[in-house]
C-alpha positions as a Markdown table, in Angstrom:
| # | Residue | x | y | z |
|---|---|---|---|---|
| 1 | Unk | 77.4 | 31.8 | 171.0 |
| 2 | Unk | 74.9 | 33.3 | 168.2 |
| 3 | Unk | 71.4 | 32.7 | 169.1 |
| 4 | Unk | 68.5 | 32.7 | 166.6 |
| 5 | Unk | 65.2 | 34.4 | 167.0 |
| 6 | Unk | 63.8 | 31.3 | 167.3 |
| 7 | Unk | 64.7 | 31.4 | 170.6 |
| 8 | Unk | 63.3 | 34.4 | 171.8 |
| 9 | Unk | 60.3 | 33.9 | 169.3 |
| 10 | Unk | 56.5 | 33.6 | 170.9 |
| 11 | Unk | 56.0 | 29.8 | 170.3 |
| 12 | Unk | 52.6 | 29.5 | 171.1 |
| 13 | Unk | 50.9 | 31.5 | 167.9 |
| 14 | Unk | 47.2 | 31.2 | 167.3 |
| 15 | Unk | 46.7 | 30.3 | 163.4 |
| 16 | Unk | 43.5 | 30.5 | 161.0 |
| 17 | Unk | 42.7 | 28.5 | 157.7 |
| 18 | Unk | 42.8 | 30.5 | 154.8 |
| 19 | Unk | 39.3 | 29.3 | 153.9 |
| 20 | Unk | 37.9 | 30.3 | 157.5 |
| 21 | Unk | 35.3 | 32.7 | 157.1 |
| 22 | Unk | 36.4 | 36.3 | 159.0 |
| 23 | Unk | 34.0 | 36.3 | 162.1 |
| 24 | Unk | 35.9 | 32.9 | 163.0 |
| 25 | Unk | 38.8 | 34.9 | 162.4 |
| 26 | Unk | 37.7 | 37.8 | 164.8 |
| 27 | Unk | 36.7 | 35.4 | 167.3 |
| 28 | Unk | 39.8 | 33.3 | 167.6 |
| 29 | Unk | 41.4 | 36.9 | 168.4 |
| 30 | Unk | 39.2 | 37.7 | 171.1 |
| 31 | Unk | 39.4 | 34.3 | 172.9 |
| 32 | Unk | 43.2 | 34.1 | 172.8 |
| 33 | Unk | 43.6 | 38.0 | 172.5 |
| 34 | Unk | 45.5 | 38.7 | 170.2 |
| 35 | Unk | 45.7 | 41.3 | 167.2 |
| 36 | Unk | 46.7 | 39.1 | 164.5 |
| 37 | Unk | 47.0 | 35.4 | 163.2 |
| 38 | Unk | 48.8 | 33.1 | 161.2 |
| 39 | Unk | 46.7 | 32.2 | 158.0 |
| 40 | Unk | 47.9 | 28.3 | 157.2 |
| 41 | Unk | 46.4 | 26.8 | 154.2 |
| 42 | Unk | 44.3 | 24.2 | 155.8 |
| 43 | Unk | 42.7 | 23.6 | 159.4 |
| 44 | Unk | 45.5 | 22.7 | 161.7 |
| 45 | Unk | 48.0 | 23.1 | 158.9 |
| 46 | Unk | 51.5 | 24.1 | 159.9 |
| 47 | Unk | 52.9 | 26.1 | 157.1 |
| 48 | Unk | 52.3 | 29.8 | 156.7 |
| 49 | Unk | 50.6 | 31.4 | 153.9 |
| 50 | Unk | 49.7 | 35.5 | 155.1 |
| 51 | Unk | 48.7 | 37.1 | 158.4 |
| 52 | Unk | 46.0 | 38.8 | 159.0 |
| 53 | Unk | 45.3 | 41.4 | 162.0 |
| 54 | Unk | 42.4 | 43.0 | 163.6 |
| 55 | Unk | 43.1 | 46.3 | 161.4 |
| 56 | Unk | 42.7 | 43.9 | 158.1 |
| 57 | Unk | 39.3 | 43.2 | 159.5 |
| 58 | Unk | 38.7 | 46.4 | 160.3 |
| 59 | Unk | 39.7 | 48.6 | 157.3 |
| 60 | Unk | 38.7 | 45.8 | 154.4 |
| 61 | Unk | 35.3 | 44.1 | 155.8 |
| 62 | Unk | 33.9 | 46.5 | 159.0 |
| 63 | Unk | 34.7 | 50.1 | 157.3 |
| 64 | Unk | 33.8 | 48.7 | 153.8 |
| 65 | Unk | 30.4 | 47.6 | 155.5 |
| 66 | Unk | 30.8 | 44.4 | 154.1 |
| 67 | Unk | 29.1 | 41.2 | 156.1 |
| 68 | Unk | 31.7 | 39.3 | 158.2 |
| 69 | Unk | 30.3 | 35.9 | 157.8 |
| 70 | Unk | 30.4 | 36.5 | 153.4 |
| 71 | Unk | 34.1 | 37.0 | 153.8 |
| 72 | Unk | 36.9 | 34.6 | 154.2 |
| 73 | Unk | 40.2 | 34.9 | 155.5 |
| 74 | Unk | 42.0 | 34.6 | 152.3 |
| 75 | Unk | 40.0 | 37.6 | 150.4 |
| 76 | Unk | 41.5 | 40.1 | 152.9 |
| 77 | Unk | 45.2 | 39.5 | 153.2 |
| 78 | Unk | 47.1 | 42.5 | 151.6 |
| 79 | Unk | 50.6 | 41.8 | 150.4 |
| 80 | Unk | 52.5 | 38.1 | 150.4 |
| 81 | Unk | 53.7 | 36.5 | 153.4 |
| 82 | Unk | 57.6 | 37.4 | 154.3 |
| 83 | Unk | 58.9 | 35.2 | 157.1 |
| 84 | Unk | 61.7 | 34.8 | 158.7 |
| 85 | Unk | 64.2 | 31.5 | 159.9 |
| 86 | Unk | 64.4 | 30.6 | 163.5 |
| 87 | Unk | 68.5 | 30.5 | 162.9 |
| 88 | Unk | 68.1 | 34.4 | 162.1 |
| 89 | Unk | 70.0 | 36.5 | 164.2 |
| 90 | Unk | 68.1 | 39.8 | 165.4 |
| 91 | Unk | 69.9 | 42.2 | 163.5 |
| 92 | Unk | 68.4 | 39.8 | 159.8 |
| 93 | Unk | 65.0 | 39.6 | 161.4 |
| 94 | Unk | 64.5 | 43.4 | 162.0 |
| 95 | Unk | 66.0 | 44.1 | 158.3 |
| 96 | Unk | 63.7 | 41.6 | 157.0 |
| 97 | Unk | 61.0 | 43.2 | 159.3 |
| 98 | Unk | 61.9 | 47.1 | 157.6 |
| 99 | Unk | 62.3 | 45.6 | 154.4 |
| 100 | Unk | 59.0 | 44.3 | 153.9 |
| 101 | Unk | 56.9 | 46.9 | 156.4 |
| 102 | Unk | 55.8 | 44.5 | 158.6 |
| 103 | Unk | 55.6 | 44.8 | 162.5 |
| 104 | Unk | 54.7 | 41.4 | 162.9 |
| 105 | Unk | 56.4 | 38.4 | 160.9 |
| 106 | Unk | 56.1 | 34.4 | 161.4 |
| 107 | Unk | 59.1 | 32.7 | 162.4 |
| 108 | Unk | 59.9 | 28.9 | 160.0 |
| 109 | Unk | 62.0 | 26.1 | 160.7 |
| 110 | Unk | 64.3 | 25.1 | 157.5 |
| 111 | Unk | 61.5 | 23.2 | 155.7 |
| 112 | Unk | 59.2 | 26.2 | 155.9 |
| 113 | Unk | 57.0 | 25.0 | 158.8 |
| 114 | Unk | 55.5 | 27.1 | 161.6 |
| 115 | Unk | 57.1 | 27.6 | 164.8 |
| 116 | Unk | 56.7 | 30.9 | 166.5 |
| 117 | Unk | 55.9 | 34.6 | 165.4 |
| 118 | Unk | 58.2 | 37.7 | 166.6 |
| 119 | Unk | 57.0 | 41.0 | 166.9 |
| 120 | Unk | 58.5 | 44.2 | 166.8 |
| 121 | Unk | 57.6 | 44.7 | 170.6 |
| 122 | Unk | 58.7 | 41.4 | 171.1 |
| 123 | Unk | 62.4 | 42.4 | 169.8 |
| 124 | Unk | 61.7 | 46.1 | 171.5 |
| 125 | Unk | 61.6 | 44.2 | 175.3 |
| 126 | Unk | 64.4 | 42.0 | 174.3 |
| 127 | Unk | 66.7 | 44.7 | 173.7 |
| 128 | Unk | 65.7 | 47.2 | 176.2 |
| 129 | Unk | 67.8 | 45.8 | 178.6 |
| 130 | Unk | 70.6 | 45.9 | 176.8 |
| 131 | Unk | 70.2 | 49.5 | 175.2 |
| 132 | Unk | 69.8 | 50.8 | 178.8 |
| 133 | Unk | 72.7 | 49.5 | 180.0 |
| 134 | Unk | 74.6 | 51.1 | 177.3 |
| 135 | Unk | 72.5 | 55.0 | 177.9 |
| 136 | Unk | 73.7 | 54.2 | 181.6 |
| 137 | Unk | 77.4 | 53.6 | 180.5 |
| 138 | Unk | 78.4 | 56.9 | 180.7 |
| 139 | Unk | 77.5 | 58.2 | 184.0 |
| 140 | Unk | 78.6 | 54.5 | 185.7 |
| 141 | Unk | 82.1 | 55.4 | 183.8 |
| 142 | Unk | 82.0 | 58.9 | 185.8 |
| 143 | Unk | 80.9 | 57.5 | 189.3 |
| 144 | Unk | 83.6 | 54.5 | 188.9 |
| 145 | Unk | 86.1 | 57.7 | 188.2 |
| 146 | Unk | 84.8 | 59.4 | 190.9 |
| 147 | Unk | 84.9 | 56.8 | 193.4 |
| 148 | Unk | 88.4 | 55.6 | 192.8 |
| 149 | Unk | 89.7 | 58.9 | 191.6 |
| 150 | Unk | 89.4 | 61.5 | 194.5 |
């Protein structure tokens, strides 16, 4: 059974109107502590448009010493949105992830609409597991050996 990313997707993603102005945007953050949003193109709006994260805010409006509450959400997010399906297996979301140079990326349903957002230390604790057990393989392999071999 394949399983999509969907599944193992953080479903419960805090979004921001493109037209917010960026102290909202820093403020939604801290109260649900996060480092980054979904921008959506209207209040409570469920398609994707960009992301922006707590180092957009920092690098384009704090370090610029530009006013927080002149600034809207949409004036400050860098490069196009890529997204990813929730039917994408891990290995597509992590070459989508590379390909674009993102370390966070929305997750869509097939019509485009918000439902989750996966991060790279989302897929990092998901595969752990996994990865250990493999590192671990080889010394099992000898005490199995040594166990039923004397």
């Amino acid at each position: 059974m394949v399983t999509g990313i969907g599944n193992f997707c953080v479903r419960n993603v805090v979004t921001v109107s493109r037209n917010a102005p960026i102290i909202e945007a820093a403020k939604l953050m801290r109260e649900h502590h996060v480092g980054a949003l979904v921008v959506v193109d209207k209040p409570g709006g469920n398609v994707p448009v960009g992301i922006v994260t707590d180092r957009d805010i920092v690098v384009e409006v704090v370090a610029a010493g530009v006013a927080a509450n002149t600034v809207n959400v949409a004036e400050i997010i860098q490069r196009p949105l890529a997204t990813v399906n929730e039917d994408a297996s891990y290995a597509e979301t992590v070459r989508l992830m590379a390909q674009h140079a993102v370390r966070r990326m929305p997750v869509v349903d097939a019509h485009g609409k918000l439902v989750g957002i996966v991060a790279v230390d989302d897929l990092m604790r998901q595969l752990a597991g996994p990865l250990l057990a493999l590192a671990d393989l080889a010394s099992r392999e000898r005490r199995y050996e040594r166990e039923t071999r004397p």
